[in-house]
mmCIF file of the N, C-alpha and C atoms, coordinates in Angstrom:
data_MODEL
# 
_entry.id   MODEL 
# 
loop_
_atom_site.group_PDB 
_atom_site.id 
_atom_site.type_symbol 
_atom_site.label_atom_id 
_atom_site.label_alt_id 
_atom_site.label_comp_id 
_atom_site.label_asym_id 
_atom_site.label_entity_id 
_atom_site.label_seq_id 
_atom_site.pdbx_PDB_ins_code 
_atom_site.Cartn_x 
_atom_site.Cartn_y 
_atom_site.Cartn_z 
_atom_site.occupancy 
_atom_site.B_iso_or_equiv 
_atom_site.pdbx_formal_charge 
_atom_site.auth_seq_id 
_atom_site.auth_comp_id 
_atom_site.auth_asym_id 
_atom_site.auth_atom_id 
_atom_site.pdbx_PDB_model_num 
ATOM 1   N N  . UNK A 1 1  ? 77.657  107.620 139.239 1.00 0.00 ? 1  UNK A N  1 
ATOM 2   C CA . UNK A 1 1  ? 78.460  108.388 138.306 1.00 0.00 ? 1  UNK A CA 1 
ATOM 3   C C  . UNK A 1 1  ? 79.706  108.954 138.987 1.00 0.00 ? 1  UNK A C  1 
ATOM 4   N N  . UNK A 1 2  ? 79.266  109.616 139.970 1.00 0.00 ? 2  UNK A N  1 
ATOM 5   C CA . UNK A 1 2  ? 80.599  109.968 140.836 1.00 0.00 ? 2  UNK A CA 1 
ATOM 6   C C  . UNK A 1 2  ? 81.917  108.814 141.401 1.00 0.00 ? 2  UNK A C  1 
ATOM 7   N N  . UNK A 1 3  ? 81.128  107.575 141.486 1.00 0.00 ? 3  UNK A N  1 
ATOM 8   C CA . UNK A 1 3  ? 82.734  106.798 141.751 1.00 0.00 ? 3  UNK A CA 1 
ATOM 9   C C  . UNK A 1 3  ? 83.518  106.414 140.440 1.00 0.00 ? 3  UNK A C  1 
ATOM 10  N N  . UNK A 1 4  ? 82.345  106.514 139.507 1.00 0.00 ? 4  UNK A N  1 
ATOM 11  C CA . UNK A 1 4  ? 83.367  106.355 138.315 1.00 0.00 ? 4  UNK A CA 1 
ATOM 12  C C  . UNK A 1 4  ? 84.077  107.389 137.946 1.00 0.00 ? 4  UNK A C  1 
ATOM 13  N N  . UNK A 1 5  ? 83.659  108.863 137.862 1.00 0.00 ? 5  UNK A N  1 
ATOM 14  C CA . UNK A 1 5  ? 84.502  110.060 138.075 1.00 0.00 ? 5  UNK A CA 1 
ATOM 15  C C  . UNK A 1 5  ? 85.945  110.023 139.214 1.00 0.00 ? 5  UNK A C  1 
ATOM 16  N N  . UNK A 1 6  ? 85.412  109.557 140.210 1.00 0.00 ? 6  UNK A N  1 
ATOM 17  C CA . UNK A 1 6  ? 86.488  109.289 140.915 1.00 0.00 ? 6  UNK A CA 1 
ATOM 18  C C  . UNK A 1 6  ? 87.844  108.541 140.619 1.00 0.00 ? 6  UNK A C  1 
ATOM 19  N N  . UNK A 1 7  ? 87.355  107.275 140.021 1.00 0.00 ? 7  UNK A N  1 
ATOM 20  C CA . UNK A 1 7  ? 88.185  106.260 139.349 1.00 0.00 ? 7  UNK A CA 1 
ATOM 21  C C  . UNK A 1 7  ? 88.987  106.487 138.442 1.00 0.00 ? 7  UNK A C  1 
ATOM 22  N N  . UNK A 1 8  ? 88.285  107.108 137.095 1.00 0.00 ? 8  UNK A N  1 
ATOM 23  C CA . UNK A 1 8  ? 88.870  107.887 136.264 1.00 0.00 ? 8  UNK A CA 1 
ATOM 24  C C  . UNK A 1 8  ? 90.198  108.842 136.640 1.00 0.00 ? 8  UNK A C  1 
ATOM 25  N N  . UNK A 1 9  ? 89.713  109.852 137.921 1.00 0.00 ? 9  UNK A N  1 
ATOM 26  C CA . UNK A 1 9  ? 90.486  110.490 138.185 1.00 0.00 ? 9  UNK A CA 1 
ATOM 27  C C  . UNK A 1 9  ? 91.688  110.168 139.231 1.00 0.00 ? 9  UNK A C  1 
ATOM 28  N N  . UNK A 1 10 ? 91.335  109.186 139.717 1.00 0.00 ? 10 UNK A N  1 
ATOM 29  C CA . UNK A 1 10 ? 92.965  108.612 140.332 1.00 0.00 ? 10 UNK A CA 1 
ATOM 30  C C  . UNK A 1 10 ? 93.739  107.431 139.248 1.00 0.00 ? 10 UNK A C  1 
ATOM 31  N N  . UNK A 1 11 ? 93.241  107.527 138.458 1.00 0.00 ? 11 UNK A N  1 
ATOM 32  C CA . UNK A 1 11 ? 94.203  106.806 137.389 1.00 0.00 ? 11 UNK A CA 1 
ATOM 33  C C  . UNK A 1 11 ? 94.608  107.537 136.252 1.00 0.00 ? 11 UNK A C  1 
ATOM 34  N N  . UNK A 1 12 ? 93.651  108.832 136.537 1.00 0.00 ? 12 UNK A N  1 
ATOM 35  C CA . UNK A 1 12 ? 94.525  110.051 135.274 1.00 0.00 ? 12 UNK A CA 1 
ATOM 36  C C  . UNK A 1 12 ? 96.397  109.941 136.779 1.00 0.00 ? 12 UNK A C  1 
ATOM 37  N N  . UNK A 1 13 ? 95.837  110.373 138.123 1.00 0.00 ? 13 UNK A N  1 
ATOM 38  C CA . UNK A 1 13 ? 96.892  110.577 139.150 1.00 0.00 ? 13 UNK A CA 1 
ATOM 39  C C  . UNK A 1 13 ? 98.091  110.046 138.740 1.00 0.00 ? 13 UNK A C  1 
ATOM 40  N N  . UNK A 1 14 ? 97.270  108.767 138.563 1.00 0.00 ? 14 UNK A N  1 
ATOM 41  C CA . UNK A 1 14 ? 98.707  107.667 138.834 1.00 0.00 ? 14 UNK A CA 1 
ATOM 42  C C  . UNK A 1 14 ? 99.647  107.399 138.062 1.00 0.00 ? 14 UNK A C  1 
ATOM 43  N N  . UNK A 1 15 ? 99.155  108.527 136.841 1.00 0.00 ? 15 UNK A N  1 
ATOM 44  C CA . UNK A 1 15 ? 99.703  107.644 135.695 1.00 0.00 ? 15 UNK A CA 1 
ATOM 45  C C  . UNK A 1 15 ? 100.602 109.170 135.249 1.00 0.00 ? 15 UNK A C  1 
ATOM 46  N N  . UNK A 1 16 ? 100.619 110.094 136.101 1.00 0.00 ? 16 UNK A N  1 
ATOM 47  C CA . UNK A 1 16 ? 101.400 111.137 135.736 1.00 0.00 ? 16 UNK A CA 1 
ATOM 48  C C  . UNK A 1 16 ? 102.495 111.371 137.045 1.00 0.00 ? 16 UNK A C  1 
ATOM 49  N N  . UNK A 1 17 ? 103.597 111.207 136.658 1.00 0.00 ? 17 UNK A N  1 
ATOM 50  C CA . UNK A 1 17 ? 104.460 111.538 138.036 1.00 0.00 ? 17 UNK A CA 1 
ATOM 51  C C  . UNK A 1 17 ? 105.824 112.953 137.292 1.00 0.00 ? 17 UNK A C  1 
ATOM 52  N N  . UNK A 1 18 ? 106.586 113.080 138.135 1.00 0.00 ? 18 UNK A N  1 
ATOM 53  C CA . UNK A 1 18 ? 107.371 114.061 137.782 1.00 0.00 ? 18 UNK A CA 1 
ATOM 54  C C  . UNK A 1 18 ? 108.811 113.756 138.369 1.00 0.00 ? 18 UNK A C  1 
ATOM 55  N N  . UNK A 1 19 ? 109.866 114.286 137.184 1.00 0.00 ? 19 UNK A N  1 
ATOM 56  C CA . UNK A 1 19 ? 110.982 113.261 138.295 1.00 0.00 ? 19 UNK A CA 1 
ATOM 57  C C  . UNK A 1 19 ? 112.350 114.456 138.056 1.00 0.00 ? 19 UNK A C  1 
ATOM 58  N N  . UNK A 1 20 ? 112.701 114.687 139.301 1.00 0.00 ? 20 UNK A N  1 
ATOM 59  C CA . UNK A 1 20 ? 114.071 115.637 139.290 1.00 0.00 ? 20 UNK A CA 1 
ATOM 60  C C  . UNK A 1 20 ? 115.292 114.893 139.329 1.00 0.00 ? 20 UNK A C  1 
ATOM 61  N N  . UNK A 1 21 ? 116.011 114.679 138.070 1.00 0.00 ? 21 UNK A N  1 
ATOM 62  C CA . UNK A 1 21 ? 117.238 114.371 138.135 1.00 0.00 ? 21 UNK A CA 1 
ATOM 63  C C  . UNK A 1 21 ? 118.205 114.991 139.349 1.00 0.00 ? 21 UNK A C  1 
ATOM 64  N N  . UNK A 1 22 ? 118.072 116.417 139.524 1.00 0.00 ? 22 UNK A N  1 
ATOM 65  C CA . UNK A 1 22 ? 118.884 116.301 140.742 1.00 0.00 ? 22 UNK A CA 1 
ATOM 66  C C  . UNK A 1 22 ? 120.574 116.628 140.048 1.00 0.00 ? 22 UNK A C  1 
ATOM 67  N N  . UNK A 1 23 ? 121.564 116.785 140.918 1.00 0.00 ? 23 UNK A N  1 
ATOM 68  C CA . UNK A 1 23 ? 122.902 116.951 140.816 1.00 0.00 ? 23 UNK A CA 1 
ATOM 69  C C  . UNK A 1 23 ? 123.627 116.323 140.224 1.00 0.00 ? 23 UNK A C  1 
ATOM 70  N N  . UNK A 1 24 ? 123.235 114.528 140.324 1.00 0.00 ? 24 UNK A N  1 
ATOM 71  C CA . UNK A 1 24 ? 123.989 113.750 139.795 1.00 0.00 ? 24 UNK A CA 1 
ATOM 72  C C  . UNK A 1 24 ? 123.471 113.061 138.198 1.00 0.00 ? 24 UNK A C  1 
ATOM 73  N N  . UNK A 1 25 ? 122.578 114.159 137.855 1.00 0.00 ? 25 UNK A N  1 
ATOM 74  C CA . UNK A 1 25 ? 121.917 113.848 136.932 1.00 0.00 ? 25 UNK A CA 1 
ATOM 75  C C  . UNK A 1 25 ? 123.086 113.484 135.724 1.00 0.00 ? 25 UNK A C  1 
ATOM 76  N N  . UNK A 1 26 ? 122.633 112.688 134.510 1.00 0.00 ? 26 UNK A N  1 
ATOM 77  C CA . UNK A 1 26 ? 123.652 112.295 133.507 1.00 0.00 ? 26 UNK A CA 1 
ATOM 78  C C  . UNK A 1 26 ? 123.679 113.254 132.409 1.00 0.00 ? 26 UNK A C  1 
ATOM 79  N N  . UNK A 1 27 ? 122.602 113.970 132.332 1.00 0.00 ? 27 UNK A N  1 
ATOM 80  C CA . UNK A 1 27 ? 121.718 115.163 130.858 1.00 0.00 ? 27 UNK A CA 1 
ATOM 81  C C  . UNK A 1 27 ? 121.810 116.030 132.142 1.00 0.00 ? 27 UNK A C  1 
ATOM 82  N N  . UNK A 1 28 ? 122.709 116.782 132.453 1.00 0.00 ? 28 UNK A N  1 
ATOM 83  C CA . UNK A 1 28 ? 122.841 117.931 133.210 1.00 0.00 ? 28 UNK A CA 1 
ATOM 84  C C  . UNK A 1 28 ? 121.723 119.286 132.520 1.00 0.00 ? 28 UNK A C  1 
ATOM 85  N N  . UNK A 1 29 ? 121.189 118.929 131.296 1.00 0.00 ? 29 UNK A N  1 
ATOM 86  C CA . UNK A 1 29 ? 120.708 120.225 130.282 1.00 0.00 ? 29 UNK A CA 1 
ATOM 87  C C  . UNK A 1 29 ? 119.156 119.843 131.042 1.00 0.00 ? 29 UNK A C  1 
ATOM 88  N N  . UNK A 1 30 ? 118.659 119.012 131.395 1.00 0.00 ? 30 UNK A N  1 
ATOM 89  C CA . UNK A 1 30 ? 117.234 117.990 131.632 1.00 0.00 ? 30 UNK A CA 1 
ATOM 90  C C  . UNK A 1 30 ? 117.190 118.778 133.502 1.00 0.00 ? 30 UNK A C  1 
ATOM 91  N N  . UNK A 1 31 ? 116.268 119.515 133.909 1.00 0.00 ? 31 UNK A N  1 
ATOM 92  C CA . UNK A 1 31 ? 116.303 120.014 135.026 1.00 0.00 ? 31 UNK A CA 1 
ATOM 93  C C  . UNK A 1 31 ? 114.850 118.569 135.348 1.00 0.00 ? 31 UNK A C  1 
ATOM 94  N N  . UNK A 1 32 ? 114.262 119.077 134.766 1.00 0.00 ? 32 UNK A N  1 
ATOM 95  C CA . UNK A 1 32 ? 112.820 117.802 134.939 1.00 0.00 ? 32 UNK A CA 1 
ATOM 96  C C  . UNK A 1 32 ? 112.044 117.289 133.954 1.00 0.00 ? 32 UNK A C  1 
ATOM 97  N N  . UNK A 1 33 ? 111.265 116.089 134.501 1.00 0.00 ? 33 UNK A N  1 
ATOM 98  C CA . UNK A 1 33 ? 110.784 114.955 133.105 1.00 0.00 ? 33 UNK A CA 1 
ATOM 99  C C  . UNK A 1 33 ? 109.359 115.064 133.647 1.00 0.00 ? 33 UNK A C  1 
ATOM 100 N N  . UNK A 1 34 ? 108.255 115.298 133.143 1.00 0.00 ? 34 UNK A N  1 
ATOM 101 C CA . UNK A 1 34 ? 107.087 115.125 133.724 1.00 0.00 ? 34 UNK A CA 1 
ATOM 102 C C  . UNK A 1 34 ? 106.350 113.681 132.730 1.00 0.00 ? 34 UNK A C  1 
ATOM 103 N N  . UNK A 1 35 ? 106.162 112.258 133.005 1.00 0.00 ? 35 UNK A N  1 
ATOM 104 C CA . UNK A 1 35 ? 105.670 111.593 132.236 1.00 0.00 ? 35 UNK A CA 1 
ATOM 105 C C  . UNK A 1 35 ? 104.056 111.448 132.216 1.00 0.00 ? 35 UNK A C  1 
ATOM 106 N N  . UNK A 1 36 ? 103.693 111.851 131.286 1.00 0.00 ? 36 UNK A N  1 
ATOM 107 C CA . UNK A 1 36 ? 102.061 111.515 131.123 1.00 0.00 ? 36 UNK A CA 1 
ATOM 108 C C  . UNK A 1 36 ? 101.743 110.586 130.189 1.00 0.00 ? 36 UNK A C  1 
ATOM 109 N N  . UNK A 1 37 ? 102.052 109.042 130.760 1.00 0.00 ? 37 UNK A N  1 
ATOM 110 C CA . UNK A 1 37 ? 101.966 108.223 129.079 1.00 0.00 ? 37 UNK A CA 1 
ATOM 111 C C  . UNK A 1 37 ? 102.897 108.165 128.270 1.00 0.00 ? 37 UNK A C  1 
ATOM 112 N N  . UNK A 1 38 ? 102.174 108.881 126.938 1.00 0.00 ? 38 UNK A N  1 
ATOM 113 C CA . UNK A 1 38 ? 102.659 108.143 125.741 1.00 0.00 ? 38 UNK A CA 1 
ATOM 114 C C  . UNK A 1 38 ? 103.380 109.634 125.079 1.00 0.00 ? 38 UNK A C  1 
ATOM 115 N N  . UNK A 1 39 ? 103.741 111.274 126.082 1.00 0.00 ? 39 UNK A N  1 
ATOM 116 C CA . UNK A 1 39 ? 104.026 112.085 125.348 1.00 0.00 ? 39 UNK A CA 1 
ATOM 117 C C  . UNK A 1 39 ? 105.002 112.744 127.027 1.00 0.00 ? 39 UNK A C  1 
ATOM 118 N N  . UNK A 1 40 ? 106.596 112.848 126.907 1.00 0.00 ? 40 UNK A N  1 
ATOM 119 C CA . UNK A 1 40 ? 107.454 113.499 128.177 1.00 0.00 ? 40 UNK A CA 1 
ATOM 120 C C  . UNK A 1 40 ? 107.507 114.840 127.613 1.00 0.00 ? 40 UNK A C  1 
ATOM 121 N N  . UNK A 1 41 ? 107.170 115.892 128.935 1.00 0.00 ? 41 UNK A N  1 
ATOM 122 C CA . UNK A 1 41 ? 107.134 116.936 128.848 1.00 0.00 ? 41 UNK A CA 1 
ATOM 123 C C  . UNK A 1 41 ? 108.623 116.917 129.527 1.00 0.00 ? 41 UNK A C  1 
ATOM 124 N N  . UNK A 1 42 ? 109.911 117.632 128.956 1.00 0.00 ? 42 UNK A N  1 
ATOM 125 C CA . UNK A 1 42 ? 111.112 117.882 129.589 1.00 0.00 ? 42 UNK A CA 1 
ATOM 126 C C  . UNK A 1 42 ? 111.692 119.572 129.853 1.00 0.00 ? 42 UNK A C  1 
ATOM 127 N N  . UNK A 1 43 ? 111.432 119.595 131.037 1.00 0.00 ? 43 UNK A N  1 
ATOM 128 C CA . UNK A 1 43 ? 112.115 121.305 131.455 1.00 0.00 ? 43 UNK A CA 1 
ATOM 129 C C  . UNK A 1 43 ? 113.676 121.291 131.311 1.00 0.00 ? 43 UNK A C  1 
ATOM 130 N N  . UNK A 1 44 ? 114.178 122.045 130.252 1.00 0.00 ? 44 UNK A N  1 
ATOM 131 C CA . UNK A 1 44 ? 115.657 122.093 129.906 1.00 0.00 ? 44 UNK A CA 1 
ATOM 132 C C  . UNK A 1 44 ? 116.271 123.174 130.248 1.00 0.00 ? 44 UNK A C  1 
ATOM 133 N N  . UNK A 1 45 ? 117.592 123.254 130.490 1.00 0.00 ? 45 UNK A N  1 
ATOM 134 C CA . UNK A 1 45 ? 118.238 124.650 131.060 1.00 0.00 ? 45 UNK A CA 1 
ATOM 135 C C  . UNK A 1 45 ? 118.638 125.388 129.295 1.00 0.00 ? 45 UNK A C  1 
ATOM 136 N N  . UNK A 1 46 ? 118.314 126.076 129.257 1.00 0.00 ? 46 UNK A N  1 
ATOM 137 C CA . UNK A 1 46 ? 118.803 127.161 128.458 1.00 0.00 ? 46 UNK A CA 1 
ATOM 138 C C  . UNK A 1 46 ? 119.845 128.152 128.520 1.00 0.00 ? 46 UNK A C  1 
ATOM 139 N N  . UNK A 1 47 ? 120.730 128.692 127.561 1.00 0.00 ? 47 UNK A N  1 
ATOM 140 C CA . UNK A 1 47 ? 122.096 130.113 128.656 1.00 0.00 ? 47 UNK A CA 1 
ATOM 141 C C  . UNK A 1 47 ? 120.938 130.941 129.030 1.00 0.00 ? 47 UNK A C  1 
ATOM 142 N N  . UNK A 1 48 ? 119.947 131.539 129.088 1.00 0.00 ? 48 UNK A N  1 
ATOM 143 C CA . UNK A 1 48 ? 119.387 132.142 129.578 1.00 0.00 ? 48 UNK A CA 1 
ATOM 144 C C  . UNK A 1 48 ? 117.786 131.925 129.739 1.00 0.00 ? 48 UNK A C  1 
ATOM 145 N N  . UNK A 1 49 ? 117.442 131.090 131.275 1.00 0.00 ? 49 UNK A N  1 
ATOM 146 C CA . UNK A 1 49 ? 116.425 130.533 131.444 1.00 0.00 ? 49 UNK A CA 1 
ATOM 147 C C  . UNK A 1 49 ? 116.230 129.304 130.657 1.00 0.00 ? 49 UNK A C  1 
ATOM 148 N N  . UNK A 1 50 ? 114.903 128.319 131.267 1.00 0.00 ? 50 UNK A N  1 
ATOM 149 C CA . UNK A 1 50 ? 114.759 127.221 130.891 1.00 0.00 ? 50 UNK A CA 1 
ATOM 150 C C  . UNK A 1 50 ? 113.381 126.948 129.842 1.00 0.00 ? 50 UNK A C  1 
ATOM 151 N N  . UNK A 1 51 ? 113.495 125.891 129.117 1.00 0.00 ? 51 UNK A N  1 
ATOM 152 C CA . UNK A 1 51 ? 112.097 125.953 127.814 1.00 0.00 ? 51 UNK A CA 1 
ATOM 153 C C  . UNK A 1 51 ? 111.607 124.617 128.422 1.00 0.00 ? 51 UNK A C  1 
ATOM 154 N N  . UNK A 1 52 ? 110.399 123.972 127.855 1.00 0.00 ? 52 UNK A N  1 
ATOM 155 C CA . UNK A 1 52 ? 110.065 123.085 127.456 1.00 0.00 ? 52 UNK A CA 1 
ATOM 156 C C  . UNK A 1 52 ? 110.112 122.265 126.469 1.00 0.00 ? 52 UNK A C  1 
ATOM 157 N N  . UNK A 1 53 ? 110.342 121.139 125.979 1.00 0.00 ? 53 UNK A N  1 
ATOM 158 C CA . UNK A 1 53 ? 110.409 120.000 124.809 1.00 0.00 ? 53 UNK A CA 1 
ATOM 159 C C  . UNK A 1 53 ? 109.202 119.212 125.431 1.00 0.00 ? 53 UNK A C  1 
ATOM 160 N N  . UNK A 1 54 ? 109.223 118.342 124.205 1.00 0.00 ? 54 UNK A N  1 
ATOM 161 C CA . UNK A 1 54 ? 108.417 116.984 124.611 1.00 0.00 ? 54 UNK A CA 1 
ATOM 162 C C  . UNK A 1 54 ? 108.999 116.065 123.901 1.00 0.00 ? 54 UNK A C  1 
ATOM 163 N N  . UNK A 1 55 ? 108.959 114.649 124.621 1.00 0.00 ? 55 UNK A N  1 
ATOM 164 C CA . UNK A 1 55 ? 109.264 113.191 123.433 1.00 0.00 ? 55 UNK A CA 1 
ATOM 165 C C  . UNK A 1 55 ? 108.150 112.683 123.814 1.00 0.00 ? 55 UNK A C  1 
ATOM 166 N N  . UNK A 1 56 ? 108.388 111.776 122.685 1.00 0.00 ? 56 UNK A N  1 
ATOM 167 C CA . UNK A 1 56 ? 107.765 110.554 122.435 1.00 0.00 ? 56 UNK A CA 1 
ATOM 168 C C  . UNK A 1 56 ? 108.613 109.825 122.349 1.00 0.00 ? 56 UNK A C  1 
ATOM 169 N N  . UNK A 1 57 ? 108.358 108.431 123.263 1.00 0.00 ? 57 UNK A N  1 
ATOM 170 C CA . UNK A 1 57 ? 108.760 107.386 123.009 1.00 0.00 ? 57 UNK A CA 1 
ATOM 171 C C  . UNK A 1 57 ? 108.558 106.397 122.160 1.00 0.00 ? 57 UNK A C  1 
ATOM 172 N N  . UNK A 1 58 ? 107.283 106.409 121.959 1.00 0.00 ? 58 UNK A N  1 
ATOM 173 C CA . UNK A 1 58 ? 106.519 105.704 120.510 1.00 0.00 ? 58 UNK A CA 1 
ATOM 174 C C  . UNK A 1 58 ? 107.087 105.844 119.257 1.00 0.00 ? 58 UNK A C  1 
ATOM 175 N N  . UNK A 1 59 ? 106.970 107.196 118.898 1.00 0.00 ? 59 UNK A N  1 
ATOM 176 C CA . UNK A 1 59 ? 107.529 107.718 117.570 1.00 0.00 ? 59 UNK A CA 1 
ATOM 177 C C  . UNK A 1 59 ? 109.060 108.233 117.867 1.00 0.00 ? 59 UNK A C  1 
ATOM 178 N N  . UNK A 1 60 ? 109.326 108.441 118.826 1.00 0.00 ? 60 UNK A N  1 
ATOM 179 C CA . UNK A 1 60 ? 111.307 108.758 119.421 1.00 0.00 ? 60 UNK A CA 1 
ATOM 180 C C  . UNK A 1 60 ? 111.213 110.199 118.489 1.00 0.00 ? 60 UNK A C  1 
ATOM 181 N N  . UNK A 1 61 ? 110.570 110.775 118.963 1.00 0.00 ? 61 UNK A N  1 
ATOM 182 C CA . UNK A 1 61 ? 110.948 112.238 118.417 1.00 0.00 ? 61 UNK A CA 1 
ATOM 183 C C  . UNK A 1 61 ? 110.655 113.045 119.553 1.00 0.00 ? 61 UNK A C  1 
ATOM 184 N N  . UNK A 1 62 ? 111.291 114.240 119.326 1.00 0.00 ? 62 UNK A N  1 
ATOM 185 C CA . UNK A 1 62 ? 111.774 115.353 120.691 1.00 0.00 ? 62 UNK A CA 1 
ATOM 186 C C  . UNK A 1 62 ? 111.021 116.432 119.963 1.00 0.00 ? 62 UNK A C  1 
ATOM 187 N N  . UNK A 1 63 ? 110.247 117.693 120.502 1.00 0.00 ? 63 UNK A N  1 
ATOM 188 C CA . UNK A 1 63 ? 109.257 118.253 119.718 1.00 0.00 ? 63 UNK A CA 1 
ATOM 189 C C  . UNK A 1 63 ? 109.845 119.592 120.774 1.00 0.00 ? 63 UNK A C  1 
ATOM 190 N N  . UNK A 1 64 ? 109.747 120.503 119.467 1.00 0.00 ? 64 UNK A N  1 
ATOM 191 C CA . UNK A 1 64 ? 109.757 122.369 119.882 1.00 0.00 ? 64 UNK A CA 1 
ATOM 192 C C  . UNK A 1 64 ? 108.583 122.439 120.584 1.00 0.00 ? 64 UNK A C  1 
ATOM 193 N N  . UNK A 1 65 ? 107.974 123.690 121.251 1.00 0.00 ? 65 UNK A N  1 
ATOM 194 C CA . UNK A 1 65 ? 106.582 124.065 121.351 1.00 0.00 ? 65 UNK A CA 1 
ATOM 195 C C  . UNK A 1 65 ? 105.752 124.372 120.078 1.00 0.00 ? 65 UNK A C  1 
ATOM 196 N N  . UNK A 1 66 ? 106.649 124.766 118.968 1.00 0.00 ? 66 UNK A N  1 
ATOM 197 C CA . UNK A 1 66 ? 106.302 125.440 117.536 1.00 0.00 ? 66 UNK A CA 1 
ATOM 198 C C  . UNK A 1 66 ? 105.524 124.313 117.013 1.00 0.00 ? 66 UNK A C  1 
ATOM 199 N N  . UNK A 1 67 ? 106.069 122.636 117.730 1.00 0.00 ? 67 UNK A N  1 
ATOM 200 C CA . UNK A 1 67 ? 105.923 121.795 117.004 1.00 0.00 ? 67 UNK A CA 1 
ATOM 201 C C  . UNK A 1 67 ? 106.512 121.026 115.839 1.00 0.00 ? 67 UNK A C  1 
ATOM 202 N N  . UNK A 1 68 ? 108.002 121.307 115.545 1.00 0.00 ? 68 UNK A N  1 
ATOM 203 C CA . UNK A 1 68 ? 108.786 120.891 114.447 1.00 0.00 ? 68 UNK A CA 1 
ATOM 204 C C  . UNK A 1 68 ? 109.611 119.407 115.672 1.00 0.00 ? 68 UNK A C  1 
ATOM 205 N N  . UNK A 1 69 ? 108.874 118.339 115.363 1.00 0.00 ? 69 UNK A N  1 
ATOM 206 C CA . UNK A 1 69 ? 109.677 117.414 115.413 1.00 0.00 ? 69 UNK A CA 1 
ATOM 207 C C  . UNK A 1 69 ? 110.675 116.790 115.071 1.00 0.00 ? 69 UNK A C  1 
ATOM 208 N N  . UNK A 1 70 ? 111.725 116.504 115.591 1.00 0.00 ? 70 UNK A N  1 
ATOM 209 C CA . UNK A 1 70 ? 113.089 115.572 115.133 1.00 0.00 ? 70 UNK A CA 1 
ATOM 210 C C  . UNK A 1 70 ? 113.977 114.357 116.227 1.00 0.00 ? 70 UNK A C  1 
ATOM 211 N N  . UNK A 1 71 ? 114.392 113.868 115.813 1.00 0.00 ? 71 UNK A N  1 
ATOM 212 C CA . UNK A 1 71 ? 114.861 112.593 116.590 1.00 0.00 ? 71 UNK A CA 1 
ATOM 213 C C  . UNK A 1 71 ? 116.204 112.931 117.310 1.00 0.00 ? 71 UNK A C  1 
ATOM 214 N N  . UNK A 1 72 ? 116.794 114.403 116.838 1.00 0.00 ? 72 UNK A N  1 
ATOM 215 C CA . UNK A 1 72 ? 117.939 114.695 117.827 1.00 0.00 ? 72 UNK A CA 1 
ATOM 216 C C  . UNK A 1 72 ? 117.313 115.649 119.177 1.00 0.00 ? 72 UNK A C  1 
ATOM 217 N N  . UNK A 1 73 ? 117.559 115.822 120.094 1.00 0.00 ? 73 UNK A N  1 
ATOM 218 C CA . UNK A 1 73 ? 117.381 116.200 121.341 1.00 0.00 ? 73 UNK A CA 1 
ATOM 219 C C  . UNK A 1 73 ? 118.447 117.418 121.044 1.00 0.00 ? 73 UNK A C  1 
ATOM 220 N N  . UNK A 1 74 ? 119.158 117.496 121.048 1.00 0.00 ? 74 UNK A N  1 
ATOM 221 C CA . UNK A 1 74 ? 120.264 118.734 121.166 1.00 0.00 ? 74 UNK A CA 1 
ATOM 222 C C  . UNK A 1 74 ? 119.861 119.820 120.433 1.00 0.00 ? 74 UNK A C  1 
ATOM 223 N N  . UNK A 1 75 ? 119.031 119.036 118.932 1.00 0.00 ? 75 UNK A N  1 
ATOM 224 C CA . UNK A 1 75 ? 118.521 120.198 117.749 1.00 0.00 ? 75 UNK A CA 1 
ATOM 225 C C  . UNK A 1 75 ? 117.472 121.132 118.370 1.00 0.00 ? 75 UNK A C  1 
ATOM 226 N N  . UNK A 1 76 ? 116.389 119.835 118.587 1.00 0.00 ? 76 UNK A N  1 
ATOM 227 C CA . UNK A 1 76 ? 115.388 120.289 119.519 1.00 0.00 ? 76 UNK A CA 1 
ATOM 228 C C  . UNK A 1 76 ? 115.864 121.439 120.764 1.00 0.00 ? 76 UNK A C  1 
ATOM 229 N N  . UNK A 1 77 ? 116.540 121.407 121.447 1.00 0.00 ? 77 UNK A N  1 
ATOM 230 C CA . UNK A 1 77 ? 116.774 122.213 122.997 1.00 0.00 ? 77 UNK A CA 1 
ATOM 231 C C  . UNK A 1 77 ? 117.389 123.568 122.089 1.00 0.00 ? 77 UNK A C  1 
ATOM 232 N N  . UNK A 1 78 ? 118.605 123.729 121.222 1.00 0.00 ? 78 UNK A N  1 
ATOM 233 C CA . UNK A 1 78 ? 119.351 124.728 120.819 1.00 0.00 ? 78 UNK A CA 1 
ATOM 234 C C  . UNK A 1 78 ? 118.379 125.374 119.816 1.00 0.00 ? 78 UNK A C  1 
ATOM 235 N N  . UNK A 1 79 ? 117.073 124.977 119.041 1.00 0.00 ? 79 UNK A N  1 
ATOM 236 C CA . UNK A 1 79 ? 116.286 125.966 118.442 1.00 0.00 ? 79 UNK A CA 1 
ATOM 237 C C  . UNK A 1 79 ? 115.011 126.292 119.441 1.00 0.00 ? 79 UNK A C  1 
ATOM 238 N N  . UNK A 1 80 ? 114.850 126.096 120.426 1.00 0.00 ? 80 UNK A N  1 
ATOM 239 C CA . UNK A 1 80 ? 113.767 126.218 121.446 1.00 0.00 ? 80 UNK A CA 1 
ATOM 240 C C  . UNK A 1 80 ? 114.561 127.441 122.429 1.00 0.00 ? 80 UNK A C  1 
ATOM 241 N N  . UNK A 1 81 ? 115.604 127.400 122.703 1.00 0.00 ? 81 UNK A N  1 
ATOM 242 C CA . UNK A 1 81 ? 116.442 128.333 123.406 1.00 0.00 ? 81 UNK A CA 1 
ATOM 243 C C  . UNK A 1 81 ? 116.847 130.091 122.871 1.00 0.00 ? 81 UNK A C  1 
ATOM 244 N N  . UNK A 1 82 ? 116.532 129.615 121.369 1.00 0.00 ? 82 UNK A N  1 
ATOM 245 C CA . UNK A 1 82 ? 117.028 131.153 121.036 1.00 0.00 ? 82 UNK A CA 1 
ATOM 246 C C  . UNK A 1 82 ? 116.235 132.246 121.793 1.00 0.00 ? 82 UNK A C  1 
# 
């Protein structure tokens, strides 16, 4: 049971990475992308402090924490920021 626990759990590992755009980033608003699959958790700069979003690539929608999905990214970040 335990190597299959094991197994399980280095392929939950592998399959989640985290990626810092960095300086020369192109979405200067996008500080970091954490991918888990089939749902991106994105840390965004806010004028004061940073929020979380999520997409989907599947369905291409960008999601509040509230949960109100939409397909623009900008809508998403500027009602998550207030």
């Amino acid at each position: 049971m335990s190597v299959i626990a094991s197994t399980i759990g280095g392929v939950v590992l592998a399959a989640t990475f985290t990626l810092y755009p960095g300086k020369k980033a192109t979405d200067a608003r996008v500080e970091a992308i954490t991918d888990r699959g089939p749902i991106k958790k994105l840390i965004v700069r806010c004028p004061v402090g940073t929020a979380i979003i999520t997409y989907s690539p599947v369905e291409r929608l960008y999601c509040t924490p509230q949960l109100r999905c939409m397909a623009d990214m900008e809508t998403v970040i500027a009602r998550t920021c207030r």
